[in-house]
LOVEX-925263 format. One line per field, with one value per atom (N, C-alpha, C, CB): x, y, z; chain; residue number from 1; atom name. Coordinates in nm, 3 decimals. Each point is the difference from the previous one (the first is absolute). Glycine has a CB too. Layout:
<pts>
u	X_...
v	Y_...
w	Z_...
c	A_...
k	NUM_...
a	CA_...
</pts>
This chain:
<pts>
u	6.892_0.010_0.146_-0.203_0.275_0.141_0.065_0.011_-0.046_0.048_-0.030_0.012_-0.170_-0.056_0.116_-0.255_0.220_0.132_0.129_-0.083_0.171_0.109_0.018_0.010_-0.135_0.053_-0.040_-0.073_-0.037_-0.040_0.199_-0.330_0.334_0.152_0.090_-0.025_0.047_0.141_0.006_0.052_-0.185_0.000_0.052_-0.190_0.146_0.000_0.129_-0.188_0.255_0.183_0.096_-0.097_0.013_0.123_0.138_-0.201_0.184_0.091_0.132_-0.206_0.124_0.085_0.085_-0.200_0.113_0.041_0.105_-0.235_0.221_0.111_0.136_-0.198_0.156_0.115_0.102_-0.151_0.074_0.023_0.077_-0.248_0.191_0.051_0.164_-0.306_0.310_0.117_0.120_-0.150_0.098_0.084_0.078_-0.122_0.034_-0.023_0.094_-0.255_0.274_0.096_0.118_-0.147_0.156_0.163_0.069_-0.091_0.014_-0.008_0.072_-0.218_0.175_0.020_0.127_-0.254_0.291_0.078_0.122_-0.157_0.170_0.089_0.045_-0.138_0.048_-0.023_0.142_-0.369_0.319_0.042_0.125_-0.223_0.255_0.140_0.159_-0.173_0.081_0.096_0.127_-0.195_0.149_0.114_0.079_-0.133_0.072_0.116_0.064_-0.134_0.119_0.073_0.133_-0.249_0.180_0.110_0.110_-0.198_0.158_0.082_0.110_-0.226_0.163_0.074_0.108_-0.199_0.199_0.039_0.142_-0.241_0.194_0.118_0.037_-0.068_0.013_0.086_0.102_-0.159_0.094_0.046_0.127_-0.241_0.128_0.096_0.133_-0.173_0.109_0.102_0.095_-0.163_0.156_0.072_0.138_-0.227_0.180_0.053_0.067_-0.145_0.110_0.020_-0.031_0.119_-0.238_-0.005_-0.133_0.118_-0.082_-0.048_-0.090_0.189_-0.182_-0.075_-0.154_0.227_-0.239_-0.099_-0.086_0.118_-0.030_0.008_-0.147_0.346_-0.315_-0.111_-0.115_0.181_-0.106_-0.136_-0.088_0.104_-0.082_-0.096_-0.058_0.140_-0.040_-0.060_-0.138_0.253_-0.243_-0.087_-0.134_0.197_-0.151_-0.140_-0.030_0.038_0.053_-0.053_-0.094_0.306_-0.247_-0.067_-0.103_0.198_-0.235_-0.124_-0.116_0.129_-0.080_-0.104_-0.045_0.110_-0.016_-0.039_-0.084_0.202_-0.188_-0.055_-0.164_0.281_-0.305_-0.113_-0.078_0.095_-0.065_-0.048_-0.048_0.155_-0.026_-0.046_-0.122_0.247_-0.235_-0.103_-0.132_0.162_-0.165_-0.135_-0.015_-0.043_0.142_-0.096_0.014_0.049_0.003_-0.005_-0.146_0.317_-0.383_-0.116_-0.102_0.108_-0.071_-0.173_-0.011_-0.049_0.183_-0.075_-0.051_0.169_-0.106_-0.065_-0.120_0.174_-0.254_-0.121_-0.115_0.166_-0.106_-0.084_0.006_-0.001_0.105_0.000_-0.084_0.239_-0.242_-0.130_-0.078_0.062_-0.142_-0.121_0.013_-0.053_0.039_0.022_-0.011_0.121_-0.027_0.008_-0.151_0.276_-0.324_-0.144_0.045_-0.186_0.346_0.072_-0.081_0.243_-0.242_-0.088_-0.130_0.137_-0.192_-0.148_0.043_-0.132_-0.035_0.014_0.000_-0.129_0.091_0.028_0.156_-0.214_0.302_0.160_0.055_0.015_-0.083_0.096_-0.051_-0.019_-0.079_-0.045_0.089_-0.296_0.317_0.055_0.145_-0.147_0.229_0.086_0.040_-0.043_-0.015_-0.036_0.016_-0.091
v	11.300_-0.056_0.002_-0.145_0.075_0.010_0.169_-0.243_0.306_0.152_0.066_0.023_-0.054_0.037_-0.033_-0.030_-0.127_-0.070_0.072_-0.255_0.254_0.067_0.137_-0.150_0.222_0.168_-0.014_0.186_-0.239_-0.047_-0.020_-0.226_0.143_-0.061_0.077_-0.204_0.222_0.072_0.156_-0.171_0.210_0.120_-0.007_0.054_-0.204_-0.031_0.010_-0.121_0.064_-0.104_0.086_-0.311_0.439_0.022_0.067_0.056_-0.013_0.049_-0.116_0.185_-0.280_-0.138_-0.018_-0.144_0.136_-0.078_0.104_-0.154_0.278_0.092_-0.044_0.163_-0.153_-0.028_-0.159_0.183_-0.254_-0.160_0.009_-0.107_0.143_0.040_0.081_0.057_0.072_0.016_-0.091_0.154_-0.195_-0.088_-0.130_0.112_-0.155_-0.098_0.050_-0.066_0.160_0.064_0.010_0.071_0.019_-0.018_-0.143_0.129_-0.224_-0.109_-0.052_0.025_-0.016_-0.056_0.081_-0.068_0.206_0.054_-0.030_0.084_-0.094_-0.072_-0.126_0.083_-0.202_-0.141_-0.001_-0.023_0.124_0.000_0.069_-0.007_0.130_0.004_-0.086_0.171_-0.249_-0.115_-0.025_-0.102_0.108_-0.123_0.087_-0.212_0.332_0.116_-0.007_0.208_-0.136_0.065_-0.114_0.159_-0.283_-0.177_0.055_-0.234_0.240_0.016_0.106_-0.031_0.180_0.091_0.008_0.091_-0.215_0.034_-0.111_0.107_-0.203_-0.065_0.054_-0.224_0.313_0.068_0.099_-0.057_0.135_0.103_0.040_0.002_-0.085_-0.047_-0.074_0.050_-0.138_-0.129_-0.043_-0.073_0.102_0.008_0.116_-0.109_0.237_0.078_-0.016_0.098_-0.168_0.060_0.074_-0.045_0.105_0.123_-0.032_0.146_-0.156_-0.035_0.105_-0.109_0.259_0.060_0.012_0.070_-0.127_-0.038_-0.123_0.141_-0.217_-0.140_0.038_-0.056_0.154_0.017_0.104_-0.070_0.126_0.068_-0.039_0.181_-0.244_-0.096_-0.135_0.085_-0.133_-0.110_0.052_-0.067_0.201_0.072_0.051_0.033_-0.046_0.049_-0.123_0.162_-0.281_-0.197_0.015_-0.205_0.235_-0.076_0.069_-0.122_0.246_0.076_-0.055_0.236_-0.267_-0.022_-0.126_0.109_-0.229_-0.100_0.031_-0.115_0.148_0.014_0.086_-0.001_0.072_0.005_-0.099_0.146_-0.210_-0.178_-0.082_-0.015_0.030_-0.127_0.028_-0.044_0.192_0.060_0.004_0.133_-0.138_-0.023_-0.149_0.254_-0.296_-0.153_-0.072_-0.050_0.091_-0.064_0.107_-0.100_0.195_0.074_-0.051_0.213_-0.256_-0.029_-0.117_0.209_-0.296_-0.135_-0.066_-0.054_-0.006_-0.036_0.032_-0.002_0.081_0.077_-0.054_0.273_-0.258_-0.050_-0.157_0.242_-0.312_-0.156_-0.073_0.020_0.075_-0.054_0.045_-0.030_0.140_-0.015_-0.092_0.170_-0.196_-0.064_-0.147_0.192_-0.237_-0.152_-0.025_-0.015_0.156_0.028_-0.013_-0.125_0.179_0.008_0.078_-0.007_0.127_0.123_-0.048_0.255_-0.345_-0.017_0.016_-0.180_0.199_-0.017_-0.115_0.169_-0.301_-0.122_0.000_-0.088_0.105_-0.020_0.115_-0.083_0.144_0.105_-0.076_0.303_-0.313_-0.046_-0.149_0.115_-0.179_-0.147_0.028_-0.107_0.227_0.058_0.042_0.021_0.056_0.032_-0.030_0.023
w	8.386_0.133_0.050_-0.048_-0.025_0.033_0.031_-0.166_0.037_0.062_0.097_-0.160_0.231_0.097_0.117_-0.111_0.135_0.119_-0.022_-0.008_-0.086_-0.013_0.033_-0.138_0.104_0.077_0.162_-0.242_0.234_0.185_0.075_-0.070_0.002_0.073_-0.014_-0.036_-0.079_-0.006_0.033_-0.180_0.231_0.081_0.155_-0.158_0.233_0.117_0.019_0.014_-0.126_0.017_-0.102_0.017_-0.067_-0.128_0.063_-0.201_0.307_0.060_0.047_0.061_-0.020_0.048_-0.139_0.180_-0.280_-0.110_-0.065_-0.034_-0.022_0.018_0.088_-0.023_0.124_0.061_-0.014_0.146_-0.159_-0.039_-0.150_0.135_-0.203_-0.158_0.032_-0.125_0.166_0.049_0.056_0.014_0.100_0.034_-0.046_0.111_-0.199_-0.093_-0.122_0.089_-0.180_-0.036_0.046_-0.053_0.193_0.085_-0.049_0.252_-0.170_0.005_-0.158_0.198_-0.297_-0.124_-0.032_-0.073_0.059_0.016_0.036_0.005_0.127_0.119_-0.073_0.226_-0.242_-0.041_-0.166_0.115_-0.197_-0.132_0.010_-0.108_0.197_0.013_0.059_-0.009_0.093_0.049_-0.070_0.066_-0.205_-0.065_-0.059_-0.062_0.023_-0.070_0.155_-0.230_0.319_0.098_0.054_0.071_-0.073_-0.007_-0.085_-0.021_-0.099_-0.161_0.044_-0.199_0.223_0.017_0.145_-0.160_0.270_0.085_-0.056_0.186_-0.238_-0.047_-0.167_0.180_-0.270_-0.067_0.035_-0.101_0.156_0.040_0.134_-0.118_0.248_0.061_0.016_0.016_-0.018_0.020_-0.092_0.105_-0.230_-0.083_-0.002_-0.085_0.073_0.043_0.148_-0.168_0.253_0.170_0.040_0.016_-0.007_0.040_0.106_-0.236_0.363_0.130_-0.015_0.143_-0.107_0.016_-0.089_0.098_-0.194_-0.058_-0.004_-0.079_0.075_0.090_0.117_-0.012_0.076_0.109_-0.010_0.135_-0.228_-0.008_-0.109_0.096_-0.164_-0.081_0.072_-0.201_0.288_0.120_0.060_0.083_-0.022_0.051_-0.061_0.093_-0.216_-0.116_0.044_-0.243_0.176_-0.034_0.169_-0.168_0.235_0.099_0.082_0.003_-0.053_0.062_-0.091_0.085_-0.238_-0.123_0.068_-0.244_0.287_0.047_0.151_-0.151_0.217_0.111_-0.054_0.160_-0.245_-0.065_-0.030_-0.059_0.003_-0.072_0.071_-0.123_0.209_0.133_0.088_0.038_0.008_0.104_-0.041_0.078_-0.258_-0.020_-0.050_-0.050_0.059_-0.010_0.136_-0.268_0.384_0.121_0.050_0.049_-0.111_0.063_-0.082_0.084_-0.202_-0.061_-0.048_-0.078_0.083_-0.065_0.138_-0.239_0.378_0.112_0.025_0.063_-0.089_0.049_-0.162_0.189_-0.286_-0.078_-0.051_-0.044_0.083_-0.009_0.117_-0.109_0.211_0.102_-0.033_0.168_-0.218_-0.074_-0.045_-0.039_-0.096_-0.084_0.049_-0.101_0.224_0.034_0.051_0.076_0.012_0.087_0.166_-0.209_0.176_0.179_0.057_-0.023_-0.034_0.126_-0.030_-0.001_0.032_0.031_0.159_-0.216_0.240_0.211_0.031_0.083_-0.147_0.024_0.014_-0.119_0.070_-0.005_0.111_-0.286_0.253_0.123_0.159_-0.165_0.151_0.159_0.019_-0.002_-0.072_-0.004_0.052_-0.215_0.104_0.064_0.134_-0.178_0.210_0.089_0.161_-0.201
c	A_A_A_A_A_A_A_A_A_A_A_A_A_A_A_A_A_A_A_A_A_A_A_A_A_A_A_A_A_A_A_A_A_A_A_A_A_A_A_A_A_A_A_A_A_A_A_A_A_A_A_A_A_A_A_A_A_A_A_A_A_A_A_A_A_A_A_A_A_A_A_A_A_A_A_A_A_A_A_A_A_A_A_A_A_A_A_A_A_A_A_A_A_A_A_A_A_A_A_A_A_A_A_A_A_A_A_A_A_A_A_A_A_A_A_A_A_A_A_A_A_A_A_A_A_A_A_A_A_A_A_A_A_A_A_A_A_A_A_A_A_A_A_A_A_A_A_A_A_A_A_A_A_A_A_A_A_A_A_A_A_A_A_A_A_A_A_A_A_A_A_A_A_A_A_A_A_A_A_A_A_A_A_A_A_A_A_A_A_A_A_A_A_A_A_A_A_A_A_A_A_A_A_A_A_A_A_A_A_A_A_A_A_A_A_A_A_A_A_A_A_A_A_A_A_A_A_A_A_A_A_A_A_A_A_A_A_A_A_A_A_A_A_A_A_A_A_A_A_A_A_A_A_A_A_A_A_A_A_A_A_A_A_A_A_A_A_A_A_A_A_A_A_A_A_A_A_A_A_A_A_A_A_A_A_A_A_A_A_A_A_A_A_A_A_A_A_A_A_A_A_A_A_A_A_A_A_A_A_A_A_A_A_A_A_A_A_A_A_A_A_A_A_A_A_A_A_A_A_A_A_A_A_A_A_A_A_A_A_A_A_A_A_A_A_A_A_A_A_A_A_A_A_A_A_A_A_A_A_A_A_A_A_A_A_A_A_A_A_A_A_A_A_A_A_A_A_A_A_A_A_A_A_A
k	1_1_1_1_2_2_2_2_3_3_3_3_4_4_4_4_5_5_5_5_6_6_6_6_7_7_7_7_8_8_8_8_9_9_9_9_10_10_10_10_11_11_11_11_12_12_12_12_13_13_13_13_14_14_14_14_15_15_15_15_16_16_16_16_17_17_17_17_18_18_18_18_19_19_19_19_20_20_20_20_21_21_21_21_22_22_22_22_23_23_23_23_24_24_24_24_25_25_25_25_26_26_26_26_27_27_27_27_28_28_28_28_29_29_29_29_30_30_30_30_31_31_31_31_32_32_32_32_33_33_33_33_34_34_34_34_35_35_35_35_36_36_36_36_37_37_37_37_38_38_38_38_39_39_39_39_40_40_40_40_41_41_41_41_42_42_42_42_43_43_43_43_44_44_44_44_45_45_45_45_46_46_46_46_47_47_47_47_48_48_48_48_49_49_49_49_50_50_50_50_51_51_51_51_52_52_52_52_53_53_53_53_54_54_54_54_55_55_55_55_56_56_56_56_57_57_57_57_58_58_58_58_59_59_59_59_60_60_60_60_61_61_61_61_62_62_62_62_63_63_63_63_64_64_64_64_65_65_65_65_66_66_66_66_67_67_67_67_68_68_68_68_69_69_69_69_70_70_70_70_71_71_71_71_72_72_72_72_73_73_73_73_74_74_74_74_75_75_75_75_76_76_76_76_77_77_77_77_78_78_78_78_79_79_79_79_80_80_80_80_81_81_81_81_82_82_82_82_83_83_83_83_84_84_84_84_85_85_85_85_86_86_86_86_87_87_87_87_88_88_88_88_89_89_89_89_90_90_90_90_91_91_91_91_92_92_92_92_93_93_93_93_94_94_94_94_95_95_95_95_96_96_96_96
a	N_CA_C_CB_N_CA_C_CB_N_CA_C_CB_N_CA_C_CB_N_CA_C_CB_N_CA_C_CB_N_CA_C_CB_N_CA_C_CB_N_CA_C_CB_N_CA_C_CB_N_CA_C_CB_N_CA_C_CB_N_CA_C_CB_N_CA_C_CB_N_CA_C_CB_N_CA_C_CB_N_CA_C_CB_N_CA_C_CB_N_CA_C_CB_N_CA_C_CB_N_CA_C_CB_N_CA_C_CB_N_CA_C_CB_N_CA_C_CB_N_CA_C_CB_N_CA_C_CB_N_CA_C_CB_N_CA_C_CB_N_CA_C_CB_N_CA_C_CB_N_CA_C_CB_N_CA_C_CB_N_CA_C_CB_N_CA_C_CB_N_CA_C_CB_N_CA_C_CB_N_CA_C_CB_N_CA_C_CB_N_CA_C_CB_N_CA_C_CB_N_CA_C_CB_N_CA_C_CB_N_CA_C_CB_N_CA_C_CB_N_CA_C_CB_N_CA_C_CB_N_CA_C_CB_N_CA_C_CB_N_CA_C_CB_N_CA_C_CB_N_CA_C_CB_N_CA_C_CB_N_CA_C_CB_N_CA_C_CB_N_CA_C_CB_N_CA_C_CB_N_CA_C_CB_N_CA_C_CB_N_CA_C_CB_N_CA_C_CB_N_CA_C_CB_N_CA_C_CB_N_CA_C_CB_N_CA_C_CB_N_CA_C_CB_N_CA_C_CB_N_CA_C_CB_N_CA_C_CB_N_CA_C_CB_N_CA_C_CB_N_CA_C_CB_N_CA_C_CB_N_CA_C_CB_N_CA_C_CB_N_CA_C_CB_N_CA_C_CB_N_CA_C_CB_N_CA_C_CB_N_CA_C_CB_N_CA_C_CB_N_CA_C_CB_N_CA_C_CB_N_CA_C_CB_N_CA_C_CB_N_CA_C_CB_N_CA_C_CB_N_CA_C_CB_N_CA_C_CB_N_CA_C_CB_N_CA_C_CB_N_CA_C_CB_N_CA_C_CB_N_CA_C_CB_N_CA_C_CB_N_CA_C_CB_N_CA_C_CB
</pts>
């Protein structure tokens, strides 16, 4: 029974879910380099002086961050109202 439901679905959504899995990766990726790229901007950099790295490691730090953020300002809001039962049509109309 269960395998039945599971290929039903994950035929409908596997494409979604592919893609979710990916992103979800970036995401972890991005998340786990943070602290080397911190490390290396004040080893390397700042220690040394050497400005020009200084920014271009800023620029890695802060695109990786801007990764992170964009997916948790896109998917946790949308699923904490599930979850609360915000997007019912009762709440949106109240809204409203």
């Amino acid at each position: 029974m269960l395998h039945h439901l599971l290929e039903t679905y994950l035929r409908l959504f596997g494409q979604w879910l592919v893609g979710l899995l990916a992103l979800q990766f970036l995401v972890t990726i991005a998340g786990l380099s943070l602290p080397r790229l911190n490390a290396d901007i004040i080893d390397i950099g700042v220690v040394a002086g050497d400005t020009d790295y200084i920014l271009r490691a800023g620029s890695r730090r802060g695109l990786a961050g801007a990764v992170v953020a964009g997916h948790a300002g896109a998917v946790l809001p949308p699923s904490g109202n599930r979850a609360a039962g915000l997007d019912d049509e009762r709440y949106v109309s109240l809204v409203r």
